[in-house]
N, C-alpha and C positions, 0 to 999 in steps of 0.2 A: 504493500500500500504506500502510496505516492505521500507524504507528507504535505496539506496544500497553506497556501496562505489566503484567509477566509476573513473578509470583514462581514458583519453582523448591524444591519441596520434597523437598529431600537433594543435596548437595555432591559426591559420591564421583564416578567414572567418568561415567556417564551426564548427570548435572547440571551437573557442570563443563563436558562438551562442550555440554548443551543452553544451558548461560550463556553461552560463548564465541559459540557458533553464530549466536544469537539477540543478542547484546550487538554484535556486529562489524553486525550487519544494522543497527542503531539503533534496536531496542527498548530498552525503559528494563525494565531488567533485576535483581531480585533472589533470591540465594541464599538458603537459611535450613537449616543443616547443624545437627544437634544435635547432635554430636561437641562437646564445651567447646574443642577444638584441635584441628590436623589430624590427619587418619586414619593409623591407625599402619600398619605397614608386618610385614605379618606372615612377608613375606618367599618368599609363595606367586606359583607360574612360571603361566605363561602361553604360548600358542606362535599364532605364527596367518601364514598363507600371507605371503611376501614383496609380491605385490600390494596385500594389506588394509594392511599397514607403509609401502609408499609413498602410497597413496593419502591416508593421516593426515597423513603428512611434507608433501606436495601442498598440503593445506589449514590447514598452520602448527597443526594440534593437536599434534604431538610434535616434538620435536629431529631434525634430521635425522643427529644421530650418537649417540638413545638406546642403551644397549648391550643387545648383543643375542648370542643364539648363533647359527651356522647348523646347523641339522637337513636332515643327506641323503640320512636312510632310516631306516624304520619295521621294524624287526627284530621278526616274532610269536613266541612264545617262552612254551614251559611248562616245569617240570619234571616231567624223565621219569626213570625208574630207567636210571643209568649217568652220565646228566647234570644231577647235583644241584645241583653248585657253581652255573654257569651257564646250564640249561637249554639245553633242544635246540631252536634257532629253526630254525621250518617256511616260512619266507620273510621275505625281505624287502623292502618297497614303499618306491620312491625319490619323495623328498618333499622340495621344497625350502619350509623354514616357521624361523620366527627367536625362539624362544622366546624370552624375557625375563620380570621382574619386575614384577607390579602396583603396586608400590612406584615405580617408574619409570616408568611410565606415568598414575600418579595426580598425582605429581611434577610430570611437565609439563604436564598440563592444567590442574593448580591453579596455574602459574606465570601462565597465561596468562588466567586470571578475575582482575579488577580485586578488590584487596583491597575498595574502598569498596561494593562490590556484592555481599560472601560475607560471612555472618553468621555466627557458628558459636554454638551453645550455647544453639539456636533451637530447643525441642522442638515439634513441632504437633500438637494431640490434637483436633483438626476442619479441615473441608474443604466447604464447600457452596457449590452454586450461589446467588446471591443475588436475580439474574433473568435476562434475556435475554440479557445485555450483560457479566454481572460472577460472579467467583466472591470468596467470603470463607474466609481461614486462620486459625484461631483458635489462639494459642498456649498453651500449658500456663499461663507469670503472667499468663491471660488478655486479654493485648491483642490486636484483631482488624486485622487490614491486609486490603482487599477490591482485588483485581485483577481487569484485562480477562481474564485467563487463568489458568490457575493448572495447573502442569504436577509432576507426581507424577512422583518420580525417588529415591524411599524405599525400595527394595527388594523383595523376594518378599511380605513384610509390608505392604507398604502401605498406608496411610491412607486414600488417594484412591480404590482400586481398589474399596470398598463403595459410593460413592459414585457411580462409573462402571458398575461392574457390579457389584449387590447379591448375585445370584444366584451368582459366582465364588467360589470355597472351593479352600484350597490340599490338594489330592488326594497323602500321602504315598503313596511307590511301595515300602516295607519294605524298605531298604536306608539307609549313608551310604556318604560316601565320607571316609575317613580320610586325612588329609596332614600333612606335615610338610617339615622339608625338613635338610640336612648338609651341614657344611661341606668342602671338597673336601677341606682336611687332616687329615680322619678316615677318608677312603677310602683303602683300599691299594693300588686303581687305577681309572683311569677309563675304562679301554677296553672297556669292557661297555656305556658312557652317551656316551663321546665322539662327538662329531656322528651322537647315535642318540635318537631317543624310542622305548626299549625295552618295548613294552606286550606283556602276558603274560596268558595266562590260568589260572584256575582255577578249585575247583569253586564259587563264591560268586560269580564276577563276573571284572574284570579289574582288573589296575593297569599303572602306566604312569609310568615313570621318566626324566628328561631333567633335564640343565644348565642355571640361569639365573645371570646376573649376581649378585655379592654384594652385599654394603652398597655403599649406594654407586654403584652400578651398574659395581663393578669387574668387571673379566675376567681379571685378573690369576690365573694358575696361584697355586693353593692358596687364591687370594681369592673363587674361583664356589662357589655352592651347589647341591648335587641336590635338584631338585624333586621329592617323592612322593607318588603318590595311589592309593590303593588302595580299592575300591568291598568294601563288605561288609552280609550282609543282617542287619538287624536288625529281627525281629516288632514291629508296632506299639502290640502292644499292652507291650511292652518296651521303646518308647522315650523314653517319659516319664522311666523310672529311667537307662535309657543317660544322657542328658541331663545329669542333675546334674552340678554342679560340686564339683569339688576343696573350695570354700568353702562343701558344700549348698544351690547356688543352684539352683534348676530353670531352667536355661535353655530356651530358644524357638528350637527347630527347628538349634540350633549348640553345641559348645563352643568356646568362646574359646581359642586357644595357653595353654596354661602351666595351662590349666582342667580339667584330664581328671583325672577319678582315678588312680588307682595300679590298681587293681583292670582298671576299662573296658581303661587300656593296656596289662597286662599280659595280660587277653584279645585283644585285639587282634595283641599282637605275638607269642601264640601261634598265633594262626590265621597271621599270616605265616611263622611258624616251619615250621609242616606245610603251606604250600602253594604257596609262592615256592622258588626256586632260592636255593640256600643265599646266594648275594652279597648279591641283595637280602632277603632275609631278615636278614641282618646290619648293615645299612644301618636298618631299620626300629626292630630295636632299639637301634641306638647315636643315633638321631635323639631328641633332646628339644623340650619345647613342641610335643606333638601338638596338631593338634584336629582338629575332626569336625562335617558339616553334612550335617544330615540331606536326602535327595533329594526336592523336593516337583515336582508340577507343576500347573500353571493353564490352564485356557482363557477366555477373554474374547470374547465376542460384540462388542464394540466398544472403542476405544481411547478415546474422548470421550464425555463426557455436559455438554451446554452447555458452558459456559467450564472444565471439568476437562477433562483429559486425561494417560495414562500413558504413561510412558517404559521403558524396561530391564526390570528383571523387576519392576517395579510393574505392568505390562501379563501377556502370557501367560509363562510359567515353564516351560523346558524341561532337560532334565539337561545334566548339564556336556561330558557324552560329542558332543553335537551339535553342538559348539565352535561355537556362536552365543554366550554368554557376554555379556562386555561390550561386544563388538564390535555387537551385536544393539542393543544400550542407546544406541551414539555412532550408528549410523543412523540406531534412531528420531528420534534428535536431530537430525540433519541433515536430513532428510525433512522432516522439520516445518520447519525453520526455510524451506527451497527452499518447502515449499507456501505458507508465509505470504508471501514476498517474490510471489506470483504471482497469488495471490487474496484475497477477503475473509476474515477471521477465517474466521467461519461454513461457508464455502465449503470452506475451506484445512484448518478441520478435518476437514469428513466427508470430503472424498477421502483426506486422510493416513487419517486411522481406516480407513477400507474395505482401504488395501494392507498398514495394520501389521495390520491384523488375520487377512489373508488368510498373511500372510509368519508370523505366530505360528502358525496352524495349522498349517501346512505343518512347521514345526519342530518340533510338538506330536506331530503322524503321524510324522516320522522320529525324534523322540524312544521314540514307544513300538513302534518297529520294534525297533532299533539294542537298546531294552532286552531285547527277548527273546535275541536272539545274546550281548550283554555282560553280561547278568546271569542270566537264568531259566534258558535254556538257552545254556548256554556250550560252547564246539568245544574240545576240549583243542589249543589250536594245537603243540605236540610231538608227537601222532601224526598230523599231517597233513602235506602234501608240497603242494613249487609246482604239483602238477598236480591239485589237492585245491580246487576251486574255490567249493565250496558256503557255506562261509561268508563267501568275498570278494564273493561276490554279492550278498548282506545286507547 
């Protein structure tokens, strides 16, 4: 195996592991993050099967005592007349899964990238192949650095992904999903969320309420935070103005925490007003620093085009609900680095590209399944019963 020199464009989740992945292998390995300083910590949960949690611990990407909750059952839950406060749950499905903090998880994988290899405050405003053998990054104060390879790990936005696939366009699905998150010293109690990810329906969509670690990655009672996300549709041709920011900035496809207007939140926390159970309805509005990212999706006919290639959701874009998320992002990374250690560049790429691409469809199809039942047409999970199986089929 050819030893290659790989720059990596975007730092966060996916880049850091494709840096570690690929740097432990002895590639000559660089980062180029355009954050001026590490990524901040917005404080937003995460959950994912205890399998995927060891499997990371396994290959030294995370601590093996990051903090974490355990989740041991999925409570479905509307509100119905008589059960305002806390909704009338229709079942509940036993789940062993360890939510935690992106903040804590970014944490340790940036612990584990060699400073001398992660640049930050590196914007890139091109991306091309240069011939058979090489791709070139051109940066914003125009200096060019030209690599054997050059791997896209910038986001849903991505640079690279014109590049790889021209024809790929981010397809909004008229909806976001709205989050935030509370410190557990503002709840009057947690037995509605304790070792529960309480997800609900209503007439817009679902949301879905669960415990992560605090600052810190504390777990210390009254130190956790409640993670919230509530899916809401918003017309697209409305979302240009949803958009702006507190400071009249048009933002792009997100509002930043602490960015939201007055106005967007105040709508916001009226529709949770009239369609949440009154606890978390109260939770929704006592929570500050909203923000909001709008739901897009992508498909991609290929992951590679000569020495480019996509990572996380630089590659295919599926919604959050398909809990593929970042975990999606640190496979591709891993895939790739296992294809290179086996075959030639060339080689190494078209087989990865042919399974990331096949693994994004496939996520793409249960993405716009999963959206008909969780957004378009939603089951009032209140008037349904464990023997009410039609929506658990879906």
């Amino acid at each position: 195996m050819k030893k290659l020199n790989i720059g990596i464009v975007g730092g966060s989740i996916a880049g850091c592991t494709a840096a570690i992945e690929l740097h432990r292998a002895g590639h000559n390995v660089t980062v180029f993050e355009r954050s001026p300083s590490a990524l901040k910590d917005r404080g937003a949960g995460m959950a994912a099967p205890v399998d995927t949690i060891n499997q990371l611990i396994e290959r030294d990407l995370i601590d093996n005592d990051m903090s974490y909750f355990q989740i041991s059952e999925v409570p479905h839950l509307s509100r119905v007349v008589g059960d305002e406060t806390y909704g009338r749950t229709a079942w509940r499905i036993p789940v062993t899964m360890r939510p935690f903090n992106w903040g804590d998880l970014y944490r340790n994988l940036r612990r584990r990238v060699p400073d001398n290899i992660y640049q930050y405050g590196r914007k890139v405003v091109g991306i091309e192949n240069r011939d058979d053998q090489t791709a070139t990054i051109t940066f914003a104060d125009g200096e060019q650095a030209t690599f054997d390879l050059v791997i896209c790990a910038d986001g849903y936005r991505s640079s690279g992904r014109s590049v790889v696939c021209p024809t790929a366009a981010l397809d909004y699905r008229g909806y976001v999903l709205w989050r935030c998150v509370l410190k557990e010293d503002q709840l009057a109690t947690i037995d509605p969320v304790a070792n529960h990810l309480a997800r609900m329906s209503y007439d817009e969509g679902h949301a879905v309420f669960y415990m992560v670690p605090g600052a810190n990655g504390s777990v210390e009672t009254g130190e956790r935070w409640l993670n919230c996300a509530m899916y809401v549709r918003v017309p697209e041709d409305e979302l240009p103005q949803f958009l702006v920011g507190a400071n009249g900035r048009q933002n792009k496809g997100s509002i930043p925490p602490g960015q939201m207007r007055p106005e967007v939140e105040a709508r916001l926390k009226q529709i949770a007003r009239e369609q949440l159970p009154t606890y978390f309805a109260d939770i929704m509005a006592a929570a500050d620093n909203h923000f909001a990212q709008a739901i897009y999706m992508v498909d991609v006919p290929t992951y590679h085009n000569g020495r480019v290639c996509l990572i996380g959701d630089a590659g295919a874009v599926a919604p959050p609900y398909t809990a593929s998320g970042v975990f999606k992002g640190m496979n591709n990374a891993i895939d790739l680095t296992e294809a290179l250690n086996s075959d030639s560049c060339d080689v190494a790429l078209a087989k990865w590209s042919k399974a990331q691409t096949a693994l994004g469809q496939r996520l793409s199809a249960l993405g716009r399944q999963l959206e008909q039942a969780l957004i378009w047409h939603v089951p009032n999970f209140g008037q349904m019963s464990e023997v009410d199986t039609s929506y658990r089929r879906v």
